[in-house]
N, C-alpha and C positions, 0 to 999 in steps of 0.2 A: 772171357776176361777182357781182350780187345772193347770186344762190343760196351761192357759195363763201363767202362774209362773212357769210350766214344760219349757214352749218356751223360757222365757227368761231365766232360767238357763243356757238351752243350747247353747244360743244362744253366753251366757259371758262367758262359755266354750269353744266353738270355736275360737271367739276370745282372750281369755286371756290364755286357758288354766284350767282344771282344778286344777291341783299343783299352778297356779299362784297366787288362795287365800292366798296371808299371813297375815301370824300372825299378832292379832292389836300392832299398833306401842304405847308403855307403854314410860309413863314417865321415867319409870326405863331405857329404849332404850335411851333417850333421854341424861339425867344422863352419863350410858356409854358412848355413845357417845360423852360428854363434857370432861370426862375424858382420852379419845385414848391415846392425843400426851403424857401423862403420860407412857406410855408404852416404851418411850423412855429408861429410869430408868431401864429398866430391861434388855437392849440388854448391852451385856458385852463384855470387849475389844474393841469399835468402832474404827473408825478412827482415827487415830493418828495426831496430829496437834503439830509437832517438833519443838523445838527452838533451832536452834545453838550458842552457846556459843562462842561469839568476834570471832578472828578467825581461834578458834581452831578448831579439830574434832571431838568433842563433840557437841550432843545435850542433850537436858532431853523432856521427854514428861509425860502426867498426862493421866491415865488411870483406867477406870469405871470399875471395879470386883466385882465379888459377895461376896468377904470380903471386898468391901468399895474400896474409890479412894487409889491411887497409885502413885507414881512419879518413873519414871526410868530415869538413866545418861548409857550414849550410847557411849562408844568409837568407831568411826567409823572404825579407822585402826583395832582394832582388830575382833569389834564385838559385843563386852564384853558387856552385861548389868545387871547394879548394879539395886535395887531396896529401896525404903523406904517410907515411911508414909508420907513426905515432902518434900520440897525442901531443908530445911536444913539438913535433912538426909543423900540426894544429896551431897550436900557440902562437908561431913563430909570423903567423896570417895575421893575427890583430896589430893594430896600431897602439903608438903609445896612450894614445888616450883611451884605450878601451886594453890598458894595463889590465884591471879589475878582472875582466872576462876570460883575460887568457890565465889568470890564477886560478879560476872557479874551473875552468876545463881541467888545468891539471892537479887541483884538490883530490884526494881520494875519497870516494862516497862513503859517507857515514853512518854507520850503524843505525836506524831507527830505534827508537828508545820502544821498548814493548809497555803499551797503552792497560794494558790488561793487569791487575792485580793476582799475585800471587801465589799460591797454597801455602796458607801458613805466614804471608807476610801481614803485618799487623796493621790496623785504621789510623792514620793521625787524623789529627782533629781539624775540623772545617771551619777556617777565617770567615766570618761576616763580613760580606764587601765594605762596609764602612770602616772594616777594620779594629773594631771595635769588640770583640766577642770570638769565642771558638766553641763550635760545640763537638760532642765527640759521646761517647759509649762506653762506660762502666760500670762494671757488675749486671751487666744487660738492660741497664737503665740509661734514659738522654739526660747528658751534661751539656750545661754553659758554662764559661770562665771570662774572664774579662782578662783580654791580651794585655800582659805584660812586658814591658820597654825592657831594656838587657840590665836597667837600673834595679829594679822589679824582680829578678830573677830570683835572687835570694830570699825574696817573702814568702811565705804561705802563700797556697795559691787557692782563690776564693772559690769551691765552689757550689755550682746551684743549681740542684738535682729537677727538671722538668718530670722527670715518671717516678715512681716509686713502685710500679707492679712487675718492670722486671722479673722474671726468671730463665732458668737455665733452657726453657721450653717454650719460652714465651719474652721474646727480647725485642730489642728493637735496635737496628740493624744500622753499623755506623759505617757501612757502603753505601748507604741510599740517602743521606743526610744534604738536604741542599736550601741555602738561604733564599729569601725572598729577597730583591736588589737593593728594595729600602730598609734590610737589615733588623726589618721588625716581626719578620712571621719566620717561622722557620717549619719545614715538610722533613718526614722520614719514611720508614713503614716499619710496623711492628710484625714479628714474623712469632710464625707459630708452628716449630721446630718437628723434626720426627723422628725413628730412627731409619735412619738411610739403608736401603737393602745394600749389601756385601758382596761380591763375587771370591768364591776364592782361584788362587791362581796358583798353579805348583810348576815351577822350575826346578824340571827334573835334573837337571845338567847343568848346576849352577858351576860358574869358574873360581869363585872365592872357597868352597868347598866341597866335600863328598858327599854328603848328605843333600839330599832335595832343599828347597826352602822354600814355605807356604809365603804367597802374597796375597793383599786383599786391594779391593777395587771396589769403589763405591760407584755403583751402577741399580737406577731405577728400574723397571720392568714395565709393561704394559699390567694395569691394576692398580700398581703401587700406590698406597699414601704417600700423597707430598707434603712439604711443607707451605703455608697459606702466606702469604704478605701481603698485609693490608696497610692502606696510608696513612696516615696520622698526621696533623697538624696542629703546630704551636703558636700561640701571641705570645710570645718574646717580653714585650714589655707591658705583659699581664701578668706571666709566667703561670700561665694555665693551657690547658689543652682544650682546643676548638673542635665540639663533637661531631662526627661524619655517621652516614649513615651508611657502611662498609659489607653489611648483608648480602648485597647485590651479588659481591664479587667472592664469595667464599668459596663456592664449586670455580676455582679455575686451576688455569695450566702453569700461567705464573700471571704477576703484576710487579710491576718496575715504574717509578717515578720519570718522567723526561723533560722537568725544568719547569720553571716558574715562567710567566708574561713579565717583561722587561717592565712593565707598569705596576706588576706586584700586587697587580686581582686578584691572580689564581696561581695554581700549580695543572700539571696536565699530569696522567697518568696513562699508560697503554695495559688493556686487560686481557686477556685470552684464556676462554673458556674451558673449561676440563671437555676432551672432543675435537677443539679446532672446528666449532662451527659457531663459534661467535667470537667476533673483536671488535673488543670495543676503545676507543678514546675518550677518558674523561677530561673534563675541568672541575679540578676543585674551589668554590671562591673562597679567598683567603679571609673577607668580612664576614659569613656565617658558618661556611664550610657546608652549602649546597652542592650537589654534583651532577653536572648536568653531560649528555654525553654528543660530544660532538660529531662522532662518527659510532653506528652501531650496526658493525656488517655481520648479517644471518648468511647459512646456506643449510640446505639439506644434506650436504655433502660433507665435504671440508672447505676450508680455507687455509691455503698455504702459507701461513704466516710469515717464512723467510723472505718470501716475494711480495710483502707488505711496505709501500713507501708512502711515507708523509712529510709534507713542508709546510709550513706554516709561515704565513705573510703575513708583514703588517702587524708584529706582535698579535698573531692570532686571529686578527681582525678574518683573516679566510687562511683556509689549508688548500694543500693538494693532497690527494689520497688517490692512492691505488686499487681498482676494484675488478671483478671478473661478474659486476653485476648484471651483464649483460650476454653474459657466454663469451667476453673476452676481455686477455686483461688489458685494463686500459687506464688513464686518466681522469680524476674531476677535481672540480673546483667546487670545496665547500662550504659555506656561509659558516664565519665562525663566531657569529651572534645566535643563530638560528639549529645550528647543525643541518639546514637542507642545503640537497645540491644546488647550486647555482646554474652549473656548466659541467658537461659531460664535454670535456676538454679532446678527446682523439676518440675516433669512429671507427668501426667498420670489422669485417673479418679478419683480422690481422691482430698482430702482438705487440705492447709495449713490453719491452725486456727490461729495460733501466734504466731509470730517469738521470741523468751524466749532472747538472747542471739549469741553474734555474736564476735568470737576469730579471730578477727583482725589477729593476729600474724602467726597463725597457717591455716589462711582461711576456719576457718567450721562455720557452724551457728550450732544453736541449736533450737527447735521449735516444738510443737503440729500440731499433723495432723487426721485427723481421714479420714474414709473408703477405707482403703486401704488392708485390709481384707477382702477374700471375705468370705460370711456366719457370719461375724460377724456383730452386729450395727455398724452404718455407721457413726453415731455421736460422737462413743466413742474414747477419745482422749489419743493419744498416745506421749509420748515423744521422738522426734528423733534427730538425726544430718544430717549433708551432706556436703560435700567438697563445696566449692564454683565454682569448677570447674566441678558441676552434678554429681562428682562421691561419694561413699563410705557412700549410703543412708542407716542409721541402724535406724532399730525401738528398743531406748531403755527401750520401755516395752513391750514385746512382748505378755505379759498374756489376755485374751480375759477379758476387764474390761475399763473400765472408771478410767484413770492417772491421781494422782494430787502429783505433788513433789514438792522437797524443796533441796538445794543444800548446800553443808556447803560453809564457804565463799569465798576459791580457788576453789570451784567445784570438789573439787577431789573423791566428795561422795555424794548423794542423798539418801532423802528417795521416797519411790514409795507406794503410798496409791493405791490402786485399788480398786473397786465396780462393781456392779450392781444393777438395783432396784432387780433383781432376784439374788444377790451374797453379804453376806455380807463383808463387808471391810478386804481386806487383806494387814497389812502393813511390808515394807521389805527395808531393807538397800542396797541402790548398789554401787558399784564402777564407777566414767563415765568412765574411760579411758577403760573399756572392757563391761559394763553395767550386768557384771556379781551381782551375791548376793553374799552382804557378811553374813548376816544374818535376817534370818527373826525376825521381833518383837513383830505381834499381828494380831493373827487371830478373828474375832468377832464370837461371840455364841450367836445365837439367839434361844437355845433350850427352854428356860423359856417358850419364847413367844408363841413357836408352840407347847408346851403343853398347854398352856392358849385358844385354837382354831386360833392362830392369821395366816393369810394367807397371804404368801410370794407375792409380787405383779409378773407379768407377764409380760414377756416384748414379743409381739406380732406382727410377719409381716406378712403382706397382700400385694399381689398387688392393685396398683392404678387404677385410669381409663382406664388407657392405655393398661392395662394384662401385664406390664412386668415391670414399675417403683415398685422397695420395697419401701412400706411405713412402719414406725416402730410405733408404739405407745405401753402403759403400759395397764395393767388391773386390778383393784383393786377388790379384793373379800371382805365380812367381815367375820367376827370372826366367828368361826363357821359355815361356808358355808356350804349348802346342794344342791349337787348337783342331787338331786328330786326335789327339788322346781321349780320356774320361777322368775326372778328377773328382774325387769325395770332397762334400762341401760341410765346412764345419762356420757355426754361428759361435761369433764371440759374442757376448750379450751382457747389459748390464739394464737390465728396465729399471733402474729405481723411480720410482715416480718423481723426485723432486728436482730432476731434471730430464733435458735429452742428452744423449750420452754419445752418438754417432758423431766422430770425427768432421767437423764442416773445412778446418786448416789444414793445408798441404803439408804432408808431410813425407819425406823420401823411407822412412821408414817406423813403425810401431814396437816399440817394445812386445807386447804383451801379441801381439798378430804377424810378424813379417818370419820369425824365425817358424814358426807353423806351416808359413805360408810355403816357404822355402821348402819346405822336404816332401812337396807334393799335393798340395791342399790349395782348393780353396777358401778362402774363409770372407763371412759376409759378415755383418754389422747392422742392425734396424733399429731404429724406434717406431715400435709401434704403439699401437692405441693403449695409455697408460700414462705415459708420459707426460711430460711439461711441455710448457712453448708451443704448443697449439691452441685450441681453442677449450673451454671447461669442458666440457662434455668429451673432447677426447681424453682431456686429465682424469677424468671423474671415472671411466671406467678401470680404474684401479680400485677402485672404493670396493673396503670390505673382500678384495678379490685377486691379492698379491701371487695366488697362486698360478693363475696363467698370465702374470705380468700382462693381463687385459685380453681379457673372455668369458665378460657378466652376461648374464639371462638376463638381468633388470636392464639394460638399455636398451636391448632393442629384442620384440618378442617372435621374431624370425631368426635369431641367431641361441642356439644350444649350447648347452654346458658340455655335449659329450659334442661339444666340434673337433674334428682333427687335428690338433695340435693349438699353439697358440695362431690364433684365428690370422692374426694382420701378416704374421711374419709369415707363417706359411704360407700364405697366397702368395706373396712376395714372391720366394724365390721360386715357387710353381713359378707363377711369372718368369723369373733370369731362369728358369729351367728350360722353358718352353722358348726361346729365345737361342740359348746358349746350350747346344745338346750336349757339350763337352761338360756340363754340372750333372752330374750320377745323384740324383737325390732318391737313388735307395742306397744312397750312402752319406749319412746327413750326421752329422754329430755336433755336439755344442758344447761350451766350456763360458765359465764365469766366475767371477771374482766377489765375493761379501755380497749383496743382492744378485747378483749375477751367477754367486754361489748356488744360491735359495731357489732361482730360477734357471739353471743347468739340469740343476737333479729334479725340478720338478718337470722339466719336459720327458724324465721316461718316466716319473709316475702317471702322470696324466696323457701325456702326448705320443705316448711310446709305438704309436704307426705310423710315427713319422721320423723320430730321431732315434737313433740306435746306439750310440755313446755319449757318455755325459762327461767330463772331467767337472767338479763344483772345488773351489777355491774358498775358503773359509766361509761357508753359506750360515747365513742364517733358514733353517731348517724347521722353526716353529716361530713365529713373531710372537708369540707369549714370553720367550726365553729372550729375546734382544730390547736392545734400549726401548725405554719408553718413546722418547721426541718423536722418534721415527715412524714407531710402529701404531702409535695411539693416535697418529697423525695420519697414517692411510687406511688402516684398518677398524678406527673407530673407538669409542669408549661408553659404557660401559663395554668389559670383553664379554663376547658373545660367541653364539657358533659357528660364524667365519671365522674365526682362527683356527679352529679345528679342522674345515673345511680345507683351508689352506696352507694347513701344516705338512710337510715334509714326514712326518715325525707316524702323525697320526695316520697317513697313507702310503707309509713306506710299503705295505703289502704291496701296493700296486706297481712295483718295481717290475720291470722290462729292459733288458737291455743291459752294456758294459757301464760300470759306474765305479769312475774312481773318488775318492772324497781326499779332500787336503785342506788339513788344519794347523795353526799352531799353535800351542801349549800356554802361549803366552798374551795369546788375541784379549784385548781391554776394552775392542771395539763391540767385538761379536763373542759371547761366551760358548770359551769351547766346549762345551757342555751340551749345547744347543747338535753341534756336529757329534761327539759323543752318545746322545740320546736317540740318533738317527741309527748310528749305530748298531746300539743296542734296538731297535724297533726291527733293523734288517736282520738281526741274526734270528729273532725268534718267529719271523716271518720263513724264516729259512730261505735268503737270498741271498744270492754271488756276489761280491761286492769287493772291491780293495779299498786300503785306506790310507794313507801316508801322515802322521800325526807327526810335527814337526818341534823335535825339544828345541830351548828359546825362543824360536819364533813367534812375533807379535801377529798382526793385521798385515803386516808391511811382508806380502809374501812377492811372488814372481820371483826369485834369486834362482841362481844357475842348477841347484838339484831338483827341486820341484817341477820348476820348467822343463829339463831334460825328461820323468820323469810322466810329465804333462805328453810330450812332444812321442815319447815311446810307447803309450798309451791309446794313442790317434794311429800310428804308424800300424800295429801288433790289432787293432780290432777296427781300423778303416782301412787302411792299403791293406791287410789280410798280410804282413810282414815280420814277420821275427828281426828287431830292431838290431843296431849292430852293438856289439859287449863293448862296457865303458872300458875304459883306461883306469 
């Protein structure tokens, strides 16, 4: 008997290590651990979140010190910063003649009016700038009227029906309705209706009564029939309709009207292809109603439409457009007589992120870019300029950090917040016109903390599959680390392709990762090959292949569909493994939230000799079953048999491993149907599985049971622990 209890010590020795016994996980762990993002409280001086004052050079900003908050007033010209207890403190710094400024400081900020129309709020009708005319949509047909004075009120009101084919299936659309400037042409789109697919939705546990109550959700699918909206054009003072030749665009995703030329040539329209792999920008002319296209971006792949930007100069005379026609995204300048490039405006292996700003007068843009640095993260973004003629590219933050600014209201000054998860916030006043400092304003101290044990996160690079793509990701330790121990490392993940999702700003603590972190864990964070904000071809290997959040056979024909896990991440932390022996990666688990869901549980379908628990967080589970935008956008259209491929649903057999699933009852984002039908595929599979199905709960999960829940789940099948009984 001795001897059999000698063998198996040794045996959970070898495999675990022995340092890897830890300590039992205490309520009291538990407790701290609820308490983490509290520790926010102690980190002093943070980021600075500036307000400029109308359109002076003055901001004020409110800052966290360890004698209590703080309000500072900033003269940009000089530098100068006053300080006091409040904002009217603040105040009390201006001079009578800049009365004006110390009211707008202590004004309280005003609601933004929401830009957005409605559900259910009704069309008024569109003034002709001359003021002379309105047009509007009745009985699904275009009206004019001729504006009447408050004298007028009381007449009959004239009017004069432009369509007559109207119907309830085929209308024309009094959101989209927009004049020509000379009041003589007028653009709409006729739409041509469908019926909308339905989700239904059961709130089990309604509070108004005992009874359940069915809801419904109007949500497309990947497949779905859409509805078409095509453009249409009137003479006004023909009162007839100007025919187009609208064919082209009937296979798309949508089209939307974006304004007439101030000169009243044409109208412009943006088109997107059923697929995402054509967009196009037309010009309609308003004298024949030819349509010519001033930009017509192909790919074999996709095209990320949201990361689409266009400017137009010159009443059209040239645009700027955004493209990744090169394998990165970047800037041109395009003839807008001609629709050819002119000028491929910024170069090179590196990223434009978001055009900020574009000085007309002067011809420079302004804009975010990241990896253009080498040895730096490649995600950290910087704020730049550049001539519109390629020349006189300046990085206006050149500190190695993560930029986020704010500019006073002629831009004659900026502030420059900078981070890292491994840097806390440095904030500093610049000049644009030379991007020099005029003063720095607030360095953060996080000394408290790292006398408390609390541990700086890491920001970590590995090469990919390939031996020579950087992958970046962070590394969470907790509080008081011991570097004798062995700690199980768990991946929080969220690969959506339409962005990078790895924290680049400092942060003293994470919701959704520090409280994990705390009760014995490791936990890492990557973007790997999938993602945005690199270059196309790192994006592109998500195509058609959401299931290993990127690990195609079509990119590269040395790399396997039956690779070990997902290709980039795993090497990775092999890499911090191989580095850091206190990471046990035969004890690897992962957890995600709505894609991060979808990509949890699919690491123990597919990956399952690498990861051995999954927690998935309202995952989409088959992209057939989740919204269209999303899923017809990395996965392709017509639907084919990469969804099946990459379904959750259709490879549940292949389950390995602890898998908790959590959903809520009430998700509008992701049908929980989708987690439901995973479900149902693991029981008849005959696999172990838990499930947590959450009555009311929406999209909006992470709240304190689930979490707990989450946390007791990692503890009981990674520490090898019987969690402690709630309260």
């Amino acid at each position: 008997m001795k001897q059999t209890t000698l063998f198996i010590f040794c045996l959970l020795a070898m495999v675990f290590g022995v340092e890897s016994a830890a300590s039992q996980v205490t309520r009291a762990d538990y407790e701290r651990a609820d308490t983490i993002l509290k520790c926010s409280n102690r980190v002093y001086s943070p980021a600075i979140h500036p307000e400029w004052i109308d359109s002076s050079h003055y901001f004020w900003y409110k800052n966290h010190e360890k004698e209590g908050d703080f309000y500072y007033l900033v003269n940009a010209e000089s530098g100068k910063k006053q300080r006091a207890a409040d904002k009217k403190g603040l105040a009390v710094f201006f001079s009578k003649k800049q009365k004006g400024l110390a009211e707008s400081l202590l004004k309280e900020e005003e609601k933004k009016p929401d830009r957005w129309h409605r559900r259910g709020e009704a069309p008024v009708p569109v003034v002709s700038p001359d003021k002379k005319w309105e047009a509007y949509v009745k009985d699904n047909n275009l009206y004019i009227s001729p504006v009447r004075d408050e004298k007028e009120k009381d007449k009959p009101k004239e009017e004069i029906a432009l369509t007559m084919d109207g119907t309830t299936n085929l209308r024309y659309d009094a959101w989209s309705i927009i004049w020509s400037p000379d009041s003589r042409k007028l653009a709409t789109v006729k739409v041509r209706d469908v019926q909308e697919r339905r989700i239904p939705l059961i709130e089990s546990s309604p509070s108004s009564q005992k009874q359940p109550i069915l809801q419904w959700r109007d949500y497309a699918k990947p497949g779905d029939v859409l509805p078409v909206y095509l453009p249409v054009l009137f003479d006004v003072e023909a009162r007839r309709q100007v025919a187009l030749d609208v064919a082209p665009y009937e296979n798309q995703y949508y089209l939307n009207l974006t304004g007439w030329r101030k000169d009243s040539r044409a109208f412009t329209f943006e088109f997107n292809q059923r697929g995402h792999q054509r967009y196009v920008i037309g010009e309609v002319n308003a004298a024949d109603g030819s349509i010519r296209h001033l930009v017509d971006e192909q790919t074999k792949t996709f095209i990320y439409y949201y990361n689409n930007y266009r400017y137009d100069l010159d009443d059209g005379k040239e645009l700027l457009w955004i493209s990744e026609r090169d394998g990165w995204r970047h800037l041109y300048l395009i003839d807008g007589t001609s629709g050819q490039v002119k000028r491929q405006v910024t170069k090179g292996e590196w990223v434009l992120r978001q055009v900020d700003y574009v000085d007309e007068t002067n011809r420079i843009v302004y804009f975010t870019a990241s990896g253009f640095n080498k040895g730096e993260d490649p995600y950290n973004l910087h704020y730049c300029r550049i001539n519109l003629d390629g020349t006189g590219f300046t990085d206006m933050t050149p500190e190695n950090g993560n930029h986020r600014v704010t500019f006073s209201a002629d831009r004659s000054y900026f502030t420059d917040v900078y981070s890292r998860p491994d840097l806390p916030p440095v904030s500093q006043l610049k000049r644009t016109s030379d991007a020099s400092v005029v003063a720095g304003l607030q360095r953060c101290d996080v000394s408290v903390l790292q006398a408390e044990g609390w541990q700086m996160p890491e920001v970590f690079c590995a090469k990919g599959r390939d031996g020579q793509t950087d992958i970046w990701g962070n590394i969470y330790r907790p509080m008081h680390f011991n570097a004798s121990e062995s700690y199980p490392v768990v991946e929080f993940i969220y690969a959506g392709p339409h962005d990078s999702h790895v924290d680049k700003d400092f942060k003293p603590a994470h919701h959704l990762v520090s409280k994990l972190v705390e009760l014995g864990f490791i936990v890492v964070s990557i973007d790997g090959m999938g993602t945005s904000n690199r270059s196309k071809a790192f994006h592109d290997v998500c195509w058609k292949n959401l299931k290993d959040a990127g690990s195609p056979s079509h990119i590269s024909v040395h790399i396997s569909r039956k690779d070990a896990g997902f290709p980039d991440r795993i090497a990775w932390m092999k890499a911090a493994g191989a580095k850091y022996k206190y990471m046990d990666l035969n004890r690897v688990g992962i957890y995600g939230w709505s894609a991060g869901g979808q990509n949890a549980m699919a690491a123990l379908l597919f990956h399952n000799d690498f990861y051995k628990v999954a927690v998935a967080l309202c995952g989409c589970h088959d992209n057939r079953m989740d919204k269209i935008w999303w899923n017809e956008q990395w996965m392709g259209y017509p639907i084919d048999a990469s969804y099946s491929t990459s379904s959750n649903v259709d490879n549940a057999y292949r389950l390995k491993g602890k898998l908790l699933l959590i959903n809520g009852e009430l998700d509008d984002n992701v049908d929980p149907a989708s987690t439901l039908q995973v479900v149902s595929a693991l029981m008849k599979a005959n696999k172990n599985f838990e499930q947590l199905y959450l009555p009311g709960k929406t999209h909006s999960l992470g709240g304190p049971f689930e979490m707990h829940k989450m946390h007791d789940f990692f503890v009981k099948n990674l520490l090898g622990q019987e969690p402690p009984e709630w309260e």
